[in-house]
C-alpha positions in Angstrom: -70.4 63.5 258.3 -68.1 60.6 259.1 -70.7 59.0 261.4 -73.1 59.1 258.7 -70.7 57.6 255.9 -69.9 55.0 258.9 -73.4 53.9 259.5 -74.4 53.9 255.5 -70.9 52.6 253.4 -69.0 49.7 254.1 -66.3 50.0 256.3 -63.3 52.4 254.8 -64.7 52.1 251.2 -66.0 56.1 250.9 -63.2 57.6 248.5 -63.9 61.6 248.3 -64.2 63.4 244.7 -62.4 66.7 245.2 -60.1 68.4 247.2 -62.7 69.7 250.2 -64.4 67.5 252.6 -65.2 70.6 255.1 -67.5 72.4 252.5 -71.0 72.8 252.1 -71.3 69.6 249.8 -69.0 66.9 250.2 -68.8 64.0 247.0 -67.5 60.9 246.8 -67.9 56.9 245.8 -68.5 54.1 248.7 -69.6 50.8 248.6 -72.9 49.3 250.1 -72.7 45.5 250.3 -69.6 45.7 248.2 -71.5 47.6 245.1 -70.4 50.9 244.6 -72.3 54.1 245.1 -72.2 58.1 244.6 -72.1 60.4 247.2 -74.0 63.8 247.2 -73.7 65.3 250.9 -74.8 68.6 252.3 -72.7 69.4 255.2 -74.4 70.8 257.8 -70.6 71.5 259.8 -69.6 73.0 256.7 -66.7 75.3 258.0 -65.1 76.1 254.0 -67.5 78.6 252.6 -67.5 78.4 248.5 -68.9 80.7 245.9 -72.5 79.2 245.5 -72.2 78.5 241.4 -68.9 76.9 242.4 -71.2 74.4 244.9 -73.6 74.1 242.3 -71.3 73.1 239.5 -69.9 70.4 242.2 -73.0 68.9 242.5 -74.0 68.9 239.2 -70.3 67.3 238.2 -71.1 64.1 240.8 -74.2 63.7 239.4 -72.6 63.5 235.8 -70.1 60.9 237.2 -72.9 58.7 238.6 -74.7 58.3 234.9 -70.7 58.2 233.1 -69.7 55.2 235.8 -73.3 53.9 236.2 -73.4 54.2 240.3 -76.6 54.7 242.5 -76.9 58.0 243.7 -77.2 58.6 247.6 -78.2 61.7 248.5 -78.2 63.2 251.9 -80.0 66.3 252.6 -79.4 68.6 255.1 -79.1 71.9 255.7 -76.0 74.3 256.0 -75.1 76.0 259.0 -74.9 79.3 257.5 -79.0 79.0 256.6 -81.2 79.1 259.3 -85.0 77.7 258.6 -86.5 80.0 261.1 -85.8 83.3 258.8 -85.9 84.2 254.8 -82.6 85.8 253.9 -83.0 88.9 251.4 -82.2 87.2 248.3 -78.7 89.0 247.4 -76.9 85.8 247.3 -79.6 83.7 245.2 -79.8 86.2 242.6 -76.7 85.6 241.8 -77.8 82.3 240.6 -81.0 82.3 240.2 -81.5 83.2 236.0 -77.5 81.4 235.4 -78.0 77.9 233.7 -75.5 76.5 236.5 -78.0 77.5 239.2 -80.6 75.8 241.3 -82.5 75.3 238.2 -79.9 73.1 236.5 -79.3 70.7 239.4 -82.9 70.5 239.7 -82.8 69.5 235.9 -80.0 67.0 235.8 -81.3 65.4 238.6 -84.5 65.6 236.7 -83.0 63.4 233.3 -81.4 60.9 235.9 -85.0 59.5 236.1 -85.1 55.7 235.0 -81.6 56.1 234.4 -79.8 55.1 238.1 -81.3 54.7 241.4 -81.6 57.8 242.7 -82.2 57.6 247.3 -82.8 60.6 249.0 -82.6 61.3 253.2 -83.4 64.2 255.3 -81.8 64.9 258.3 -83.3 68.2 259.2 -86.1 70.3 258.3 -85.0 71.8 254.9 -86.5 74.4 252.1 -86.6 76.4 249.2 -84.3 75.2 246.3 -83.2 72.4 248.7 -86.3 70.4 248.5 -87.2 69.9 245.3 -83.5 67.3 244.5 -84.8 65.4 247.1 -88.6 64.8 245.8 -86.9 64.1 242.4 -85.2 61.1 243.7 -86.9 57.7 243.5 -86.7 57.0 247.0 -87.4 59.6 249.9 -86.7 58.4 253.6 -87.2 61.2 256.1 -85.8 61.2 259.7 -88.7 61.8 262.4 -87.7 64.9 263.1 -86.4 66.5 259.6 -89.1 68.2 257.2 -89.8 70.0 253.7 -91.2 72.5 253.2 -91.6 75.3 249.9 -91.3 78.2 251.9 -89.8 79.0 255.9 -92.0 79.4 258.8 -91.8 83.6 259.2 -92.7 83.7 255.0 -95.5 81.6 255.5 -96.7 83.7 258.3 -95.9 86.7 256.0 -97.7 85.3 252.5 -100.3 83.7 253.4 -101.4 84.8 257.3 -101.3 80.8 258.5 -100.1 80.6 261.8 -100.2 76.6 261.8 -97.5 75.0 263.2 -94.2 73.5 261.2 -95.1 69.9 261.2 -98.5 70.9 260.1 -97.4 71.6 256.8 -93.4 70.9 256.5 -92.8 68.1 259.3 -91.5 64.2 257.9 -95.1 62.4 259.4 -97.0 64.9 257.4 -95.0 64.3 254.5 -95.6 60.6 254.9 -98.7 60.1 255.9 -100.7 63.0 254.3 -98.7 64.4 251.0 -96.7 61.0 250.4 -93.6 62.9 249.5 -91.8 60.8 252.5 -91.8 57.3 251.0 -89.9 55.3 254.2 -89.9 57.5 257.6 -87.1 56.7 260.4 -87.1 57.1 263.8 -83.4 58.1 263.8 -80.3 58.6 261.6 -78.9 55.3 261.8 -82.4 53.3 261.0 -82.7 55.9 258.2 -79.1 55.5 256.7 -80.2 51.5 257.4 -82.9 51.5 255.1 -80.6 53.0 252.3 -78.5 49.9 252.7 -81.6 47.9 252.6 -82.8 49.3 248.7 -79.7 49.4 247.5 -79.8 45.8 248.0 -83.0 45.3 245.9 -82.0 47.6 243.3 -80.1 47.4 240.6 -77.2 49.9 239.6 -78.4 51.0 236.2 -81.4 50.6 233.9 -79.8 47.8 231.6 -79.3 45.2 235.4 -80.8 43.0 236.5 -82.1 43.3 240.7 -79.4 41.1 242.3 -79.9 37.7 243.7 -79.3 37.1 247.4 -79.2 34.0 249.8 -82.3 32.3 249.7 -84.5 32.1 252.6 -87.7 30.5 254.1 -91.2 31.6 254.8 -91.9 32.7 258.6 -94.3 29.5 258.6 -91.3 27.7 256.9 -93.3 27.4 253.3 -96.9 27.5 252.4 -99.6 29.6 253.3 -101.0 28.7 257.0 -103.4 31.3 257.4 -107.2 32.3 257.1 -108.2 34.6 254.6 -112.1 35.4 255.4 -114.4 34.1 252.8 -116.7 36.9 253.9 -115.9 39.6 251.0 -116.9 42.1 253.3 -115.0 41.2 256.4 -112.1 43.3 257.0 -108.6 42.4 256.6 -105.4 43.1 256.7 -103.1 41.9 253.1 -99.6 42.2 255.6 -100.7 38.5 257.1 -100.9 37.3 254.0 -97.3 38.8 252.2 -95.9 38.0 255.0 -96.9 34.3 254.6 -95.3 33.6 251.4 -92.2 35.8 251.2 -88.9 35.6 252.3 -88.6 35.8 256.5 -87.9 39.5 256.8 -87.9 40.7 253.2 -90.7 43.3 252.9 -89.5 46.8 252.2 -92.4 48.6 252.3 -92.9 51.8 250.0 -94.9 55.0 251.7 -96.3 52.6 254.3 -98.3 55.5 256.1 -99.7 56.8 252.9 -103.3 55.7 251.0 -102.9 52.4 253.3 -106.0 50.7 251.6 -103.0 49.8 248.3 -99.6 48.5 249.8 -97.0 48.5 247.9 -93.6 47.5 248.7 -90.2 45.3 247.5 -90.0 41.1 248.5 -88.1 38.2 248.0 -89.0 34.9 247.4 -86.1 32.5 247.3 -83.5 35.5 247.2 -85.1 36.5 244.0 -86.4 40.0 244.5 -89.5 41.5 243.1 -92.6 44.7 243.8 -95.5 43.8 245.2 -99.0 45.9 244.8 -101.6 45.0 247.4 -105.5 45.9 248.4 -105.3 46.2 252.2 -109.4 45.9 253.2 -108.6 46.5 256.7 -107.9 50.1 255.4 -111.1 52.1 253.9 -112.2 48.5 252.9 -109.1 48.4 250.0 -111.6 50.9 247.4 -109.3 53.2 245.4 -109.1 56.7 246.2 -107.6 59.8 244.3 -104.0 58.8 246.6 -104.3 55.1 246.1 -103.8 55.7 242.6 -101.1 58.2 242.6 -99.2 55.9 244.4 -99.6 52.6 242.6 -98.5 54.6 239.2 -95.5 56.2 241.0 -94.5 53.1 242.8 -95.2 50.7 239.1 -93.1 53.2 236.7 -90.2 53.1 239.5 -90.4 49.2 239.2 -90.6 49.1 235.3 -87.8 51.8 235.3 -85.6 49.4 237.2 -86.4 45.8 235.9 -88.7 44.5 238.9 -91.3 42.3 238.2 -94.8 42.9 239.8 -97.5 41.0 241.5 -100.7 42.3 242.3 -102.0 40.9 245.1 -106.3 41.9 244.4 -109.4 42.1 247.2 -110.6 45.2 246.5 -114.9 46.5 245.7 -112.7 49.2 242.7 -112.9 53.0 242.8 -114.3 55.4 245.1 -117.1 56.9 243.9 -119.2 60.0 244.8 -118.7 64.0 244.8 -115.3 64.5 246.8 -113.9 61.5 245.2 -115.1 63.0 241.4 -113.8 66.5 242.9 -110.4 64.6 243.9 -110.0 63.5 240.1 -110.6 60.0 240.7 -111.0 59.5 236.8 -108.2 61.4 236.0 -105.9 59.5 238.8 -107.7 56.2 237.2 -106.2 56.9 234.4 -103.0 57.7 235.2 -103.2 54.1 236.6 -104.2 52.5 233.6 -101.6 54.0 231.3 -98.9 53.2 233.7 -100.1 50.0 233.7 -100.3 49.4 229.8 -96.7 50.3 229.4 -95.5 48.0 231.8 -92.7 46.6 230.0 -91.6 44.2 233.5 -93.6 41.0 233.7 -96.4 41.3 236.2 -98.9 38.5 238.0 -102.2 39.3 239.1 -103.6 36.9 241.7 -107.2 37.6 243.1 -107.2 37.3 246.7 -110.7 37.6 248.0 -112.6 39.8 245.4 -111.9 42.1 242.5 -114.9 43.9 241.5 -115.9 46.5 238.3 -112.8 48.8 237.2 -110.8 47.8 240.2 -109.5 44.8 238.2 -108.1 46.6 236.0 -106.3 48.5 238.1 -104.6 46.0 239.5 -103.4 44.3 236.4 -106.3 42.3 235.7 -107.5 41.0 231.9 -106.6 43.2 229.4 -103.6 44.9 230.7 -101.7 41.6 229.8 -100.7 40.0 232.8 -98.1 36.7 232.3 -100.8 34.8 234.2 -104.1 36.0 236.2 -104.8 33.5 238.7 -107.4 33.4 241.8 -107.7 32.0 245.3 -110.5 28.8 245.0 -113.1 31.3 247.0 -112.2 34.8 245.3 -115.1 36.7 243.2 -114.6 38.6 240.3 -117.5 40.2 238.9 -118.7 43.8 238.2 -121.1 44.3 241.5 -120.5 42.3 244.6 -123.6 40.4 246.8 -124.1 43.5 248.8 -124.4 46.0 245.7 -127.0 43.5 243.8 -128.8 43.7 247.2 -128.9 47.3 247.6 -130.1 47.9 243.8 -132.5 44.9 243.7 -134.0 46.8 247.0 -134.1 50.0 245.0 -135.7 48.9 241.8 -138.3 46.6 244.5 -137.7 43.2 243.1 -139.5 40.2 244.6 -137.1 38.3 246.3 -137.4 35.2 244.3 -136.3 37.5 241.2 -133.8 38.3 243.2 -132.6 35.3 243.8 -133.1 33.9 240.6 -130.5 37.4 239.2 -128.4 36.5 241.9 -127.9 33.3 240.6 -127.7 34.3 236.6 -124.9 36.4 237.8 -122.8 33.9 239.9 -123.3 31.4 236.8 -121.7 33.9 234.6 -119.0 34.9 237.0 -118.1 31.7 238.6 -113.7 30.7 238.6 -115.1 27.6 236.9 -116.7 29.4 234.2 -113.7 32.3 233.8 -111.1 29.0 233.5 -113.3 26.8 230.9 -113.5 29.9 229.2 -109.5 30.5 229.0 -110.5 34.1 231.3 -107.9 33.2 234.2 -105.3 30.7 234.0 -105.5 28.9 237.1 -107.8 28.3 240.3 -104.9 27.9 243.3 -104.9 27.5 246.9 -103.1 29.6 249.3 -100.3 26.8 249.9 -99.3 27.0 246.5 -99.2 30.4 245.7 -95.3 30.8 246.7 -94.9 27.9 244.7 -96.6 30.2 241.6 -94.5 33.2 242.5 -91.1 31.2 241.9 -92.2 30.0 238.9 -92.7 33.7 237.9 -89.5 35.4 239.1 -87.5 32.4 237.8 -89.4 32.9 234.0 -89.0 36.7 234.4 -85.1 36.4 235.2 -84.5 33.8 232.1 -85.6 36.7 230.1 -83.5 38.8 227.9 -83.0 42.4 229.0 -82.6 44.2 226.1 -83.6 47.6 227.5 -81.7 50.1 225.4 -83.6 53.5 226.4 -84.1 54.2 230.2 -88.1 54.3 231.0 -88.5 57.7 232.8 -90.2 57.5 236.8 -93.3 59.2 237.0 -93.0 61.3 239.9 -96.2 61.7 242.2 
């Protein structure tokens, strides 16, 4: 464990809570960029074995310290050497917790009611299961080593329950987990980059639900300032968003949240002149940016962790809007829509909506657009925002047989009333802007949002999905 407090605390900050640091959970306080933090670690060299209420009341106590002396909570998941994950142990020693109020089922509830209230980061090591899991998908933040997993149930009672003779990282291993269930929110190739990454959010995140996100040094752009790159006017054409953050953010700054997972919404955390902030993206160059079933668990998941924590949001919008058809209705594509549009109207953070490219029908709204009360909706000088693009007018005008010079003649009654010109005269989007100012726009923002007062009294709960 020592390597792993080396590579994640600040040199000789980690202080141990307790008297045991060879047991099956060791606790303690560190620091992370001189900011301290809570320590919840399974030992996986454990050689002090403890009664297992006595282990659970230990880490139920450190998580009681973190909310009494407001401290992010770190916790590293691994698995003790006395369970192996090939075999299910007869359950003698569970039932002896299993029905007690200070077993599994309490630590899965107070880390449950930390939601919204610290920063809760989670990493596994190993693969892991049963009542280990579920304290790590509670946590905010879920970075799996490469080769660690998750899974409900072990190998031989999967075989046993169910007849599937798939193999492990079918179904438990961490690039299932982040690419098909988006449990995994960051995966690491290794222990160190993993334990890295921890270091990295705790510098975006603030220690408890009434802070602010610090401030750190400002720096440029990787063009040194301004936006010097080609968005395609072509609303069909492909793209990828990445070129684009990456344009007007701090060099180096993106953190980016379950980057393998619905890739047609990126969502990550940025700074713009040290100030730090969320952004939600449409990524065309993945399933052409429409919204599926995924891409809107994890927009509300990612948005209530943001509100929960004081970080202002942009929405960054090219994007046709929701999938449509039988397997997307059979995926609950209304249902998940909706869940994005209540998230979204209890945003209690400041959010910006900028229109890329294109934000057509629903999809607007899903991305913060008029009505959800954004503290300014502004658009690229070529973007369209309308209900049906050029290529859906086509397709019905072909369907319903129109001549094409009524065709044209709709095609023009519809850019008429959906021109920027028209939306801006009309007090429907604040401003028309070009790419080289939008960092510009984005400071303005942050700086507005930080003059703020926080006067957040009651934590705002993370959804978790």
């Amino acid at each position: 464990m020592s390597e792993r407090f080396r590579n994640l605390l600040d040199p000789g900050s980690f202080v141990l809570i307790g008297d045991e640091d060879e047991g099956e959970l060791i606790g303690g306080t560190g620091c992370i960029h001189g900011r301290p933090v809570c320590i919840v670690a399974i030992n996986p060299m454990a050689s002090v074995k403890l009664d297992p209420l006595d282990i659970l009341k230990q880490e139920i106590d450190l998580l009681d310290y973190a909310e009494k002396n407001r401290l992010p909570i770190i916790h590293l998941a691994d698995r003790p050497g006395r369970i192996a994950m090939e075999k299910t142990a007869i359950p003698v020693t569970i039932m002896q917790t299993f029905i007690d109020s200070r077993g599994a089922g309490g630590v899965f509830a107070r880390f449950a009611r930390l939601s919204g209230i610290v920063p809760r980061i989670a990493v596994v090591f190993k693969p892991i299961a049963t009542t280990l899991t579920y304290p790590v998908a509670l946590c905010d933040i879920v970075i799996m080593v490469e080769a660690a997993g998750m899974s409900l149930a072990r190998p031989d009672m999967v075989r046993l329950m169910t007849g599937d003779k798939s193999r492990y990282a079918d179904y438990g291993g961490a690039r299932m987990h982040a690419e098909i269930s988006g449990t995994c929110d960051i995966l690491a190739r290794s222990e160190t980059e993993a334990l890295l990454y921890v270091r990295k959010c705790i510098a975006i995140f603030p220690s408890y639900f009434t802070d602010l996100p610090p401030l750190t040094q400002s720096c440029k752009t990787v063009n040194g300032g301004g936006v010097k790159i080609h968005v395609p006017s072509d609303p069909d054409s492909p793209y990828d968003m990445h070129f684009f953050i990456e344009s007007v953010i701090d060099e180096g700054s993106l953190l980016e949240h379950r980057a393998g997972y619905a890739g047609e919404v990126i969502t990550g955390f940025a700074r713009v002149e040290g100030m730090p902030f969320a952004i939600i993206a449409n990524n065309s160059k993945i399933r052409g940016g429409i919204l599926f079933a995924e891409s809107c668990r994890k927009i509300s998941a990612f948005a209530s962790f943001c509100d929960a924590f004081n970080l202002p949001v942009i929405f960054l919008a090219d994007l046709p809007g929701f999938m449509v058809g039988k397997e997307a209705e059979q995926d609950g594509i209304i249902h998940h829509g909706a869940f994005v549009f209540s998230t979204l109207a209890n945003l209690t953070v400041p959010h910006l909506c900028i229109v890329v490219r294109k934000a057509y029908t629903a999809g607007l709204y899903a991305m913060g657009g008029p009505g959800f009360k954004p503290d300014r909706f502004l658009a690229l000088p070529d973007a369209r925002i309308t209900i049906y693009g050029p290529k859906a007018i086509r397709m019905l005008a072909k369907e319903e047989k129109l001549p094409e010079e009524e065709l044209g003649s709709l095609q023009s009654l519809i850019d008429g009333n959906s021109s920027l010109q028209y939306y801006l005269s009309s007090g429907n989007i604040d401003g028309i802007i070009p790419p080289e100012n939008i960092r510009g726009e984005i400071i303005r923002f942050l700086k507005e949002s930080r003059s703020r007062p926080l006067n957040r009294k009651e934590p705002r709960r993370v959804l978790c999905l």
